[in-house]
C-alpha positions as CSV (number, residue, x, y, z in Angstrom):
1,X,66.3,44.5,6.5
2,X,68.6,45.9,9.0
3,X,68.7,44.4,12.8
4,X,67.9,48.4,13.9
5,X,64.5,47.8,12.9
6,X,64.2,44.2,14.9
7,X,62.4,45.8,18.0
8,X,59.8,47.7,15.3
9,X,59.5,44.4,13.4
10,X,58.4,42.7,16.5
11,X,56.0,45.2,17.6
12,X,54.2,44.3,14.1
13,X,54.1,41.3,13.9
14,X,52.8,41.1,17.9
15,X,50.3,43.5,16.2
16,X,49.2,40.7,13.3
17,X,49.2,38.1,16.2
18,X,46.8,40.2,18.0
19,X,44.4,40.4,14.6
20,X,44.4,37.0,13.9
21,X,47.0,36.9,11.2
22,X,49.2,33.8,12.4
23,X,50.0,32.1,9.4
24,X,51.7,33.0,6.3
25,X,49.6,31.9,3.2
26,X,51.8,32.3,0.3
27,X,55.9,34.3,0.5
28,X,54.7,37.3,-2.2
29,X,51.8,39.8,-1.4
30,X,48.9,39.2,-3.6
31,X,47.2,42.3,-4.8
32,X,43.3,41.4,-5.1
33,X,42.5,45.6,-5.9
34,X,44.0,44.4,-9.2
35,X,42.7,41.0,-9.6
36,X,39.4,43.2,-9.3
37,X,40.2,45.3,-11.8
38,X,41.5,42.8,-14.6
39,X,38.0,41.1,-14.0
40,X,35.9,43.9,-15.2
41,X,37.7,44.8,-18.1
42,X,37.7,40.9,-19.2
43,X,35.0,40.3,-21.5
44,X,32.0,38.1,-19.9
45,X,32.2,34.8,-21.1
46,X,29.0,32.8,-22.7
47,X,26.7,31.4,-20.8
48,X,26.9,27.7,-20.8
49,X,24.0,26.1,-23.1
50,X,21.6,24.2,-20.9
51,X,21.4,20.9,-21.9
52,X,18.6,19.5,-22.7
53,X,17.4,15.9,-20.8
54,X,16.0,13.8,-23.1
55,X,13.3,11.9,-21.4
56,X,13.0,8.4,-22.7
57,X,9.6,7.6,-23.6
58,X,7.9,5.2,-20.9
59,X,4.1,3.9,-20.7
60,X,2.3,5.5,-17.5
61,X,2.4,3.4,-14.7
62,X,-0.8,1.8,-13.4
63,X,-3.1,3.9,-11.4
64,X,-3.3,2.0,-7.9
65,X,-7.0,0.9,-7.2
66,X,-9.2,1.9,-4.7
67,X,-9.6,0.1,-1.7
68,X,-12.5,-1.8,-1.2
69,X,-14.9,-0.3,1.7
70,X,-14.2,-1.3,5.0
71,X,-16.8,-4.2,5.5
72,X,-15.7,-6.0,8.8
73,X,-17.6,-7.3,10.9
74,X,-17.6,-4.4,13.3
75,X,-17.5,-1.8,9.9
76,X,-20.3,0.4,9.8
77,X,-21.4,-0.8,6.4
78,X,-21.1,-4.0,7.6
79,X,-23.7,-2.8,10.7
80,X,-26.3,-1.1,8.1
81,X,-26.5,-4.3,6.2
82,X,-26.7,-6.2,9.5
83,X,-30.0,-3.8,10.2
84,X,-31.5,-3.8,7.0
85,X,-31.7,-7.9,7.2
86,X,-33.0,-7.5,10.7
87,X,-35.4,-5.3,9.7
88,X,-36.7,-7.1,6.6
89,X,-37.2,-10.2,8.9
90,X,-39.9,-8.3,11.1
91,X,-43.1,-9.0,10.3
92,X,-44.6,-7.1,13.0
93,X,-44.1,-4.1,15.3
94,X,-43.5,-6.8,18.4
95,X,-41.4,-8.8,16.3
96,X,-39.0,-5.4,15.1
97,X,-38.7,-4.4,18.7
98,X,-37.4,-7.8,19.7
99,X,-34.9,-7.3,16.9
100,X,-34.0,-3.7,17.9
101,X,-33.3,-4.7,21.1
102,X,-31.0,-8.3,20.0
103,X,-29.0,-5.7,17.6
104,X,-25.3,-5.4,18.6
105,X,-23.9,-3.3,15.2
106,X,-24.5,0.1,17.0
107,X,-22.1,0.9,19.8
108,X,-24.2,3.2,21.7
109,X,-26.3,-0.5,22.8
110,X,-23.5,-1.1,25.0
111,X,-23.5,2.1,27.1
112,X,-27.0,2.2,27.2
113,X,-29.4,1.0,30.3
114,X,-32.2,-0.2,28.3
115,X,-33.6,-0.3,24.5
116,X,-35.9,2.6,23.8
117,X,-38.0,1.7,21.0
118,X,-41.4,3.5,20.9
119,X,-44.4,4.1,22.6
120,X,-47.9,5.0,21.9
121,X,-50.6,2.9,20.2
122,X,-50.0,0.5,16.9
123,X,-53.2,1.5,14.8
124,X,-51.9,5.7,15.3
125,X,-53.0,7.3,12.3
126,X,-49.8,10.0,13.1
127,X,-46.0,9.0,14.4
128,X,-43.8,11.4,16.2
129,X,-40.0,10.4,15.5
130,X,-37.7,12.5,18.2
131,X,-33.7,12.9,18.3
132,X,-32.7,9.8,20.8
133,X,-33.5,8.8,24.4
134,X,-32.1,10.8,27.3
135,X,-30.8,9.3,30.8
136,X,-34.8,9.6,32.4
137,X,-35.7,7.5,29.0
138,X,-32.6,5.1,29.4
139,X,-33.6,4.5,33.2
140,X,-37.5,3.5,31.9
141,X,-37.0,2.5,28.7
142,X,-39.9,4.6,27.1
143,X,-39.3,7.8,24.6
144,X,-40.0,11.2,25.9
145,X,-40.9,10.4,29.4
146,X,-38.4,13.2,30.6
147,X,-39.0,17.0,31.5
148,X,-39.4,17.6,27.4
149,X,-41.2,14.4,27.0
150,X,-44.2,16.0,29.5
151,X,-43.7,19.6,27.5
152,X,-44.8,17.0,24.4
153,X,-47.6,15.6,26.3
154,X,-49.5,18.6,26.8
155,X,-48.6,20.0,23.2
156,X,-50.6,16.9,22.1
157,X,-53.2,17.0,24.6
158,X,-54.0,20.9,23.0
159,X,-54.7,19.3,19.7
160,X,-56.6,16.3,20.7
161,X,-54.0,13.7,21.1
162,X,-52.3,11.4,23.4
163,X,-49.8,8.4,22.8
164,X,-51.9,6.0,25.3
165,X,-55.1,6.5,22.7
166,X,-54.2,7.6,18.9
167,X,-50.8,8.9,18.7
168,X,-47.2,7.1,18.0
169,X,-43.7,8.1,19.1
170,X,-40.4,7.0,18.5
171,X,-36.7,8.1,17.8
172,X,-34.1,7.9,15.3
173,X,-32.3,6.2,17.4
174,X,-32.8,4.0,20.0
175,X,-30.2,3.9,22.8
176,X,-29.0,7.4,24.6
177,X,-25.7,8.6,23.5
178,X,-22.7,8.9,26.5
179,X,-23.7,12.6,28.1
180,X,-26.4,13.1,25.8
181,X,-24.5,14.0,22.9
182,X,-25.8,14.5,19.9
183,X,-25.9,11.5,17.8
184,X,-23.5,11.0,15.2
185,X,-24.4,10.3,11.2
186,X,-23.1,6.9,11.4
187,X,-25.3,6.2,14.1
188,X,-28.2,7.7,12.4
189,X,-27.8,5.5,9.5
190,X,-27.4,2.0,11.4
191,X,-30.4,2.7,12.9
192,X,-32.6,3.9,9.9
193,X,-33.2,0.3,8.5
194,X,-35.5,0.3,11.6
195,X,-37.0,3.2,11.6
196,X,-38.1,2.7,7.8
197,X,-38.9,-0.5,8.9
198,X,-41.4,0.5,11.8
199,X,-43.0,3.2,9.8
200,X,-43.6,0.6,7.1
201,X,-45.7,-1.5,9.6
202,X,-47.5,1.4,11.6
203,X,-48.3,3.0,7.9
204,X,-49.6,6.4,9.6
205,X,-51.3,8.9,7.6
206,X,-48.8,11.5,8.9
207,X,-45.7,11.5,10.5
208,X,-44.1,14.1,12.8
209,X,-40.0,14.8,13.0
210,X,-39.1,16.4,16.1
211,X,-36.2,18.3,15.9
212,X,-33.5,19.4,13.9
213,X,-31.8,15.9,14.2
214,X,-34.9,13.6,13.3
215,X,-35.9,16.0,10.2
216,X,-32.0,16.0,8.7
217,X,-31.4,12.1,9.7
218,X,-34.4,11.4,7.7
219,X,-34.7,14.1,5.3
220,X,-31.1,14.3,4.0
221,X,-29.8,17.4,2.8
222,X,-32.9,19.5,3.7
223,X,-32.6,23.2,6.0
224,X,-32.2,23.9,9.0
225,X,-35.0,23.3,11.2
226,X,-36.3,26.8,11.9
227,X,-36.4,27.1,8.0
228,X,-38.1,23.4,7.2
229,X,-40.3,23.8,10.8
230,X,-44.1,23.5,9.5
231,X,-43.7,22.7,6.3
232,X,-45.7,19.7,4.7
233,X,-42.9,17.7,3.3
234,X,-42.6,14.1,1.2
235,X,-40.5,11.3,3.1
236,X,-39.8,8.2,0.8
237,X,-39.6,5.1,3.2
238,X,-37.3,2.0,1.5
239,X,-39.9,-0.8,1.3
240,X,-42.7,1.1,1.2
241,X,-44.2,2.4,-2.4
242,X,-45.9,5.9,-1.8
243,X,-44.1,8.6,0.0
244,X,-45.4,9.8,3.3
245,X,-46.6,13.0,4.2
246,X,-44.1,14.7,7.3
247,X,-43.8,17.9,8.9
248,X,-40.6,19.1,11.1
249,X,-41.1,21.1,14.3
250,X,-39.5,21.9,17.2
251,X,-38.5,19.9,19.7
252,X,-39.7,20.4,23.2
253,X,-36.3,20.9,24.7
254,X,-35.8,23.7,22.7
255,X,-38.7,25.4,23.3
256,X,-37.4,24.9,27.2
257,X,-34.8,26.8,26.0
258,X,-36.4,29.4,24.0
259,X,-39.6,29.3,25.0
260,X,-40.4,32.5,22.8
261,X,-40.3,30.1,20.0
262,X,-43.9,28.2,21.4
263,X,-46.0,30.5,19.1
264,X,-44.5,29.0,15.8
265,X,-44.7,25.3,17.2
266,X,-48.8,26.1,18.4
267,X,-49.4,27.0,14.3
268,X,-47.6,23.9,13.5
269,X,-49.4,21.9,16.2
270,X,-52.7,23.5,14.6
271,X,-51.4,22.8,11.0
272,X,-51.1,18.9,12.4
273,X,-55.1,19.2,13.4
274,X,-56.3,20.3,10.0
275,X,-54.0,18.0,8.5
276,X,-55.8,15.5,10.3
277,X,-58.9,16.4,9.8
278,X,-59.5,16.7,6.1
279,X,-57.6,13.0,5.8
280,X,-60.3,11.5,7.9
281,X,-63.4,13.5,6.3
């Protein structure tokens, strides 16, 4: 190349600097328009056989076994056996309520003010089994004493009863859940050795679940409790060999709040009454 051209050559490559271009890859262009070309008219070459793993054969390995439940000392199944013995060991309604209230296998004794266990008369021919205590029921240690307690009073006072003569009330569970919550399952179930147990000793005629908690702690499974509310309904009781006849209804609170609703619970107090009636005539 002549040295005429130097000040042009310099301009270019100043050019290629500017681009990028500042290193020299190979000393003879490479045409890749052709390299392009010479691959599409090549024929396409076989695809490669897959090869084939051969597994070797192996016996299945052992299916890990379940773990055993959970039965520590502060393990709920642990708690519901702890009841059930407790329970068994009560001979007499005085004698269960003195266990109930020695119990230490349900947590919600240790937030609680006092053991509410029941109220009402031992020879009641019909038991009332409500959700759990509230804070005016923790501060006395009696069920239903409360705004909805009174509500109860005078629903049994229409039909002729009254806990102080021949009626019987109780809860599924006997200390107030932390901000009246609603109480769990688990809780449900520690205390159901006892509530089997003191239904076993009153052995009413009838027995009365108030609320949609009492009705599905006890009846397991059933509906809703403005679909179950006044039907007659067969309880089986562990320990005891004939079923017992209940009946869900509404519990007062709720008919605090929906007070509409008191029609349906005055047909079920009346169903109660002629229930009643024809098992005493």
């Amino acid at each position: 190349m002549r040295m005429d051209n130097e000040p042009v050559l310099e301009t270019l490559l100043a050019w290629y600097l500017a681009a990028g271009a500042d290193e020299a890859v190979v000393e003879l262009p490479y045409d890749r328009f052709a390299e392009e070309a010479r691959r599409r008219q090549a024929p396409p070459a076989a695809a490669p056989q897959a090869a084939v793993a051969v597994r070797p054969t192996a016996s299945p390995a052992p299916r890990p076994l379940a773990p055993p439940p959970l039965l520590g000392p502060d393990s709920p199944a642990a708690a519901i056996a702890a009841a059930r013995e407790a329970a068994a060991s009560a001979s007499t309604l005085d004698e269960l309520r003195k266990a109930v209230s020695a119990f230490d296998g349900c947590a919600l004794r240790r937030t609680a003010t006092n053991t509410v266990f029941a109220d009402g008369v031992p020879d009641a021919r019909i038991m009332f089994i409500g959700e759990a205590p509230g804070a005016d029921e923790d501060r006395i240690g009696r069920p239903f004493v409360g705004v909805s307690g009174q509500l109860l009073d005078r629903m049994l006072a229409a039909i002729g009863l009254d806990r102080t003569r021949n009626a019987y009330i109780t809860n599924v569970i006997f200390w107030r859940p932390p901000g009246n919550r609603k109480p769990s399952d688990t809780e449900i179930a520690i205390c159901r050795p006892f509530v089997e147990r003191q239904i076993a000793l009153l052995d009413p005629e009838l027995i009365v679940l108030v609320g949609g908690t009492a009705s599905g702690g006890l009846l397991p499974g059933s509906a809703g409790i403005t679909r179950i509310r006044g039907q007659w309904v067969t309880l089986p009781v562990n320990g005891v060999a004939r079923p017992f006849q209940a009946m869900p209804m509404y519990h007062p609170s709720f008919l605090l709040r929906s007070p509409e609703r008191k029609r349906e619970s005055w047909i079920d107090l009346l169903s109660i009454k002629s229930k009643l009636k024809n098992a005493q005539s």
